[in-house]
ZABALO-923925 format. One record per residue (C-alpha): chain; x, y, z. Coordinates in pm, 1 decimal. Example, Ala and Ser with C-alpha at 12.3 -4.5 7.8 and 13.67 -1.06 7.14 Angstrom:
! residues 2
 chaine     east    north       up
      A   1230.0   -450.0    780.0
      A   1367.0   -106.0    714.0
This chain:
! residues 229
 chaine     east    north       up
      A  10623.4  11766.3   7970.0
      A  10650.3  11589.4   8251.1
      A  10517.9  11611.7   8617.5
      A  10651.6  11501.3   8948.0
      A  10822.0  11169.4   8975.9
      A  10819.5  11173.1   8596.4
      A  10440.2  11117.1   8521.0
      A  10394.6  11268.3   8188.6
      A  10116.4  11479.5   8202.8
      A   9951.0  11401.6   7895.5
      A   9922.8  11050.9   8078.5
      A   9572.1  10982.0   8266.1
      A   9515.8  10755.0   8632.7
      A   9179.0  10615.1   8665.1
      A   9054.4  10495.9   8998.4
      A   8788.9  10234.8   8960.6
      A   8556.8  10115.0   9240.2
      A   8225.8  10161.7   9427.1
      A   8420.8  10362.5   9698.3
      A   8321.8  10680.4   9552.3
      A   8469.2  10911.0   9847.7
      A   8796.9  10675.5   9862.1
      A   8805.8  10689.3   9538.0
      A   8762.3  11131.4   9456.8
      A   9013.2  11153.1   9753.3
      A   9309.0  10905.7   9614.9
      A   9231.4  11104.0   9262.7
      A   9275.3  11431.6   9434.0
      A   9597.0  11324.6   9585.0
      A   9796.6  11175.9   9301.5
      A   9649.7  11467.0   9081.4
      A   9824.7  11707.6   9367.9
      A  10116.0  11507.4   9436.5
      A  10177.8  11380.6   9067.2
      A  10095.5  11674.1   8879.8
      A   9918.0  11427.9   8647.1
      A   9558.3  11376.4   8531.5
      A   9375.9  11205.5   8771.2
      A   8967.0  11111.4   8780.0
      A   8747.8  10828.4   8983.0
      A   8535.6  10693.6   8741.7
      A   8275.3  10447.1   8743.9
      A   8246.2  10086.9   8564.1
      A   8017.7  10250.4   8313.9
      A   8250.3  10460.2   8209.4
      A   8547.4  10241.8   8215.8
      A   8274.2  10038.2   7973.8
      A   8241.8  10308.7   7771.3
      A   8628.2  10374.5   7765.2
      A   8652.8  10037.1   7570.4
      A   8454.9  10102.3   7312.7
      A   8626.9  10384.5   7238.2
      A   8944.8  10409.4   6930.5
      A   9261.0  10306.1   7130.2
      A   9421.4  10618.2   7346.9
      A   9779.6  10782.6   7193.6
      A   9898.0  10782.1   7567.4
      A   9888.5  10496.5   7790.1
      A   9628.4  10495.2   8091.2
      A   9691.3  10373.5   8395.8
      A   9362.6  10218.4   8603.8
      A   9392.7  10107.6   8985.9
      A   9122.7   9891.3   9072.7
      A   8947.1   9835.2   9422.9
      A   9058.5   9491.9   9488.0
      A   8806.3   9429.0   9701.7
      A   8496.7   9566.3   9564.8
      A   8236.6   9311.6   9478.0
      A   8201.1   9400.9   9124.8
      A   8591.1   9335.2   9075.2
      A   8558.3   9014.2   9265.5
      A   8290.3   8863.6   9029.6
      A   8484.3   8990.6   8720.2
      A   8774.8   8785.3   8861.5
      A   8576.6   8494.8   8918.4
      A   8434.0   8472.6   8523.3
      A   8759.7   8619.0   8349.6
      A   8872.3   8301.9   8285.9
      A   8613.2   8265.2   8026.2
      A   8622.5   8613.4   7932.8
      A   8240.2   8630.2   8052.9
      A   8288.9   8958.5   8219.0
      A   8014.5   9110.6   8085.4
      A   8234.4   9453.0   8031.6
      A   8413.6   9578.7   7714.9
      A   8771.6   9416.7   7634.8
      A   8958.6   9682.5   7799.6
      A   8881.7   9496.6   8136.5
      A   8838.3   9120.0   7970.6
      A   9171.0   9195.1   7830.4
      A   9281.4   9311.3   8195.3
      A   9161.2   9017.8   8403.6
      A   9233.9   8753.4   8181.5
      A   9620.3   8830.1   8164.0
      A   9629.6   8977.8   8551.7
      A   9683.9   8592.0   8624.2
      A   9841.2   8456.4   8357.7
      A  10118.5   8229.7   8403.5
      A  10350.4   7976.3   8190.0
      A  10424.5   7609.1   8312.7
      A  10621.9   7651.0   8547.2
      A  10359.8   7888.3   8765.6
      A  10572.5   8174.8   8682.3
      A  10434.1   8496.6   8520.8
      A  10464.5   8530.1   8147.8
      A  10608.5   8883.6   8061.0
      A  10597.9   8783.8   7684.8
      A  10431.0   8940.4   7410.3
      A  10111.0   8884.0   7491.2
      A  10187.3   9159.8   7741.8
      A  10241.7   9369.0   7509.3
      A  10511.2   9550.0   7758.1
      A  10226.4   9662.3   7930.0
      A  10256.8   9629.0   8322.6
      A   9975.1   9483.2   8559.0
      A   9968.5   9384.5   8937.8
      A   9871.5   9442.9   9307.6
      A   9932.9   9742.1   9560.2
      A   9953.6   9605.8   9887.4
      A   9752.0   9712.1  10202.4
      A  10162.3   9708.4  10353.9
      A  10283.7   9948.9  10075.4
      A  10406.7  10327.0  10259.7
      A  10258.6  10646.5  10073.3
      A  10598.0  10702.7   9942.8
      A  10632.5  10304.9   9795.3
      A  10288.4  10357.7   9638.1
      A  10398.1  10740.1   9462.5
      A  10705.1  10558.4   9376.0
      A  10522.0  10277.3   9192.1
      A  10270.6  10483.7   9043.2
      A  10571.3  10708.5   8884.0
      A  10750.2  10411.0   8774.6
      A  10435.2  10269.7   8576.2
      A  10471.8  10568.9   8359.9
      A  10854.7  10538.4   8258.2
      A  10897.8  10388.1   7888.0
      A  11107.5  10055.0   7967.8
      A  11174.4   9700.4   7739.6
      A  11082.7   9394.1   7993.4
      A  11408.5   9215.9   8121.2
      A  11471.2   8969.5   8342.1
      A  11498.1   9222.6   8663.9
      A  11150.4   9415.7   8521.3
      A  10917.3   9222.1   8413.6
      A  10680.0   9340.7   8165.4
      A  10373.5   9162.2   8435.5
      A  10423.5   9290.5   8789.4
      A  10241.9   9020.5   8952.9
      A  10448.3   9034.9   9295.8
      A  10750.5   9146.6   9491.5
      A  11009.5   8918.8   9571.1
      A  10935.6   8740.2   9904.6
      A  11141.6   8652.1  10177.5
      A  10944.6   8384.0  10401.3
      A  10595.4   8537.3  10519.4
      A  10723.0   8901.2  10563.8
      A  10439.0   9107.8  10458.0
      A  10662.9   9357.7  10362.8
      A  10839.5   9164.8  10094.4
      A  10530.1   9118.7   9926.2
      A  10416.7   8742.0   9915.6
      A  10435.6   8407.6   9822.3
      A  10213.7   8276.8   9613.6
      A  10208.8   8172.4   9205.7
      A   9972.2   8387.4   8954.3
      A   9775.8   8061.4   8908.4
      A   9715.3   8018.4   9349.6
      A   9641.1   8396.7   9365.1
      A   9324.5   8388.8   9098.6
      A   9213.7   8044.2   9276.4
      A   9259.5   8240.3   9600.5
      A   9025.0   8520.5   9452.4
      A   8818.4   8256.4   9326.7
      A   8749.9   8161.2   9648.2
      A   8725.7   8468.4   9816.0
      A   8490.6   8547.3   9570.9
      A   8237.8   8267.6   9705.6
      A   8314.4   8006.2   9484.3
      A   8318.8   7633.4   9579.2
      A   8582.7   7379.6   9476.6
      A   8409.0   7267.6   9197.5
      A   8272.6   7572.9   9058.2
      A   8662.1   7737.4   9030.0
      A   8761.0   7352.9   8909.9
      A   8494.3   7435.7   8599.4
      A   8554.8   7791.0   8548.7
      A   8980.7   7670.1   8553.1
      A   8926.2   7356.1   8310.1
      A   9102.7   7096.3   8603.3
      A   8975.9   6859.9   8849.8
      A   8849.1   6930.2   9174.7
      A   9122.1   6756.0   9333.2
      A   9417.7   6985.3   9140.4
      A   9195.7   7267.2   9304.8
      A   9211.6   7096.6   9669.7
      A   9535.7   7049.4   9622.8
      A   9632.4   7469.3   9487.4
      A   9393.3   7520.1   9828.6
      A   9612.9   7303.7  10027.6
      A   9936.1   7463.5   9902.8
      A   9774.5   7845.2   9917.8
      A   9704.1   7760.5  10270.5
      A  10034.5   7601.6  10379.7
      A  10216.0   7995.0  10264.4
      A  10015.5   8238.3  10391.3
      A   9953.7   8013.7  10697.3
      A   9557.9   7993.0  10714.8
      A   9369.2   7695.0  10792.1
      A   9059.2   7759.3  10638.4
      A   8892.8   7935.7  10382.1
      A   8742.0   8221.3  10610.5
      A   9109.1   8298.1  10732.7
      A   9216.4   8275.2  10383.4
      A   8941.5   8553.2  10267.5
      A   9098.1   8774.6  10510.2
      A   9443.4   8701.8  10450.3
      A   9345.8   8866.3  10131.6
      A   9158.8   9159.3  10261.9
      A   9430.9   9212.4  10512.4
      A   9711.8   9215.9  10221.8
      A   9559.0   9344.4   9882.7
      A   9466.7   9700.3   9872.9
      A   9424.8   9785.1   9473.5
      A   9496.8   9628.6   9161.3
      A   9681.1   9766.8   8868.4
      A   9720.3   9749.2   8531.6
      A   9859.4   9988.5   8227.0
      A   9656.4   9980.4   7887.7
């Protein structure tokens, strides 16, 4: 049986994040608005979630993007030094995934599964919309990707999502995150200088010129992170 917008209701939304109050209040809307199961939950419990036998429904968690704990999970996923269980290694470490080319890799290793961004730009009625559509039962093509990592863009518009590759948006949350040049040079495998020069680019599209305007290009943009398992 389904709810509004289509959100079965045997399907769950978890809100993760230290903004408890945020947090209760976005779970009491989509619960109202969705007709769906809907709880803020803590990282313990998400912890605990992953240890657990695999769901029969799929769950959908939106993330803070911007809470501190998320931000240091981001900066050691690489690794898959997280620290949590591999419901959010296995989040992190394919949230910026990419092939060769820069683009994002919708392939099996996606397992269909859909992950992203909500954007601090998004109307109530884009982010209902997107939260419904998570939900629907689709193969990945060419138009849907299986990995949602970003909107088509059309120059710097912030409502046409933005710019940048899978690979510059982790370095850009690397660096957000406090680390230097060479510490997101180790934790990526590459030199310092390919890391200058992903800076350099990151820079040159969201039109920053330093790293402080860069952190807040990302506060000002990124509102939650999302991701189907």
């Amino acid at each position: 049986m389904n709810g509004a917008n289509g959100v079965p209701k045997s399907k769950t939304i978890y809100i993760i994040g230290s903004r408890h109050l945020d947090n209760k209040a976005l779970a009491r809307f989509l619960a109202q608005e969705m007709s769906a199961c809907c709880e803020a939950v803590t990282f313990e419990e998400v912890e605990a979630m992953s240890r657990q036998l695999p769901p029969l429904e799929p769950r959908l968690f939106l993330f803070d993007a911007l809470d501190s704990r998320i931000q240091a999970m981001i900066v050691d996923a690489q690794n898959g030094t997280d620290g949590n269980g591999p419901l959010l290694t296995g989040f992190f470490s394919r949230l910026f995934q990419e092939n060769s080319n820069g683009s994002s890799t919708p392939g099996k290793a996606m397992s269909g599964r859909p992950c992203g961004f909500i954007y601090r730009c998004d109307s109530t009625e884009q982010f209902l919309s997107t939260v419904g559509d998570l939900f629907v039962d689709r193969k990945p093509s060419a138009e849907r990707p299986a990995t949602l990592y970003m909107r088509p863009v059309n120059g710097h518009a912030h409502e046409e999502g933005h710019p940048l590759s899978p690979r510059e948006f982790h370095i850009l949350f690397m660096m957000a995150g406090g680390l230097s040049n060479k510490g997101i040079a180790a934790r990526l495998h590459i030199s310092s200088h390919t890391v200058r020069t992903h800076l350099y680019n990151i820079f040159r599209k969201i039109d920053v010129g330093n790293r402080v305007q860069a952190s807040l290009w990302v506060h000002e943009h990124v509102e939650r992170f999302f991701c189907v398992m």
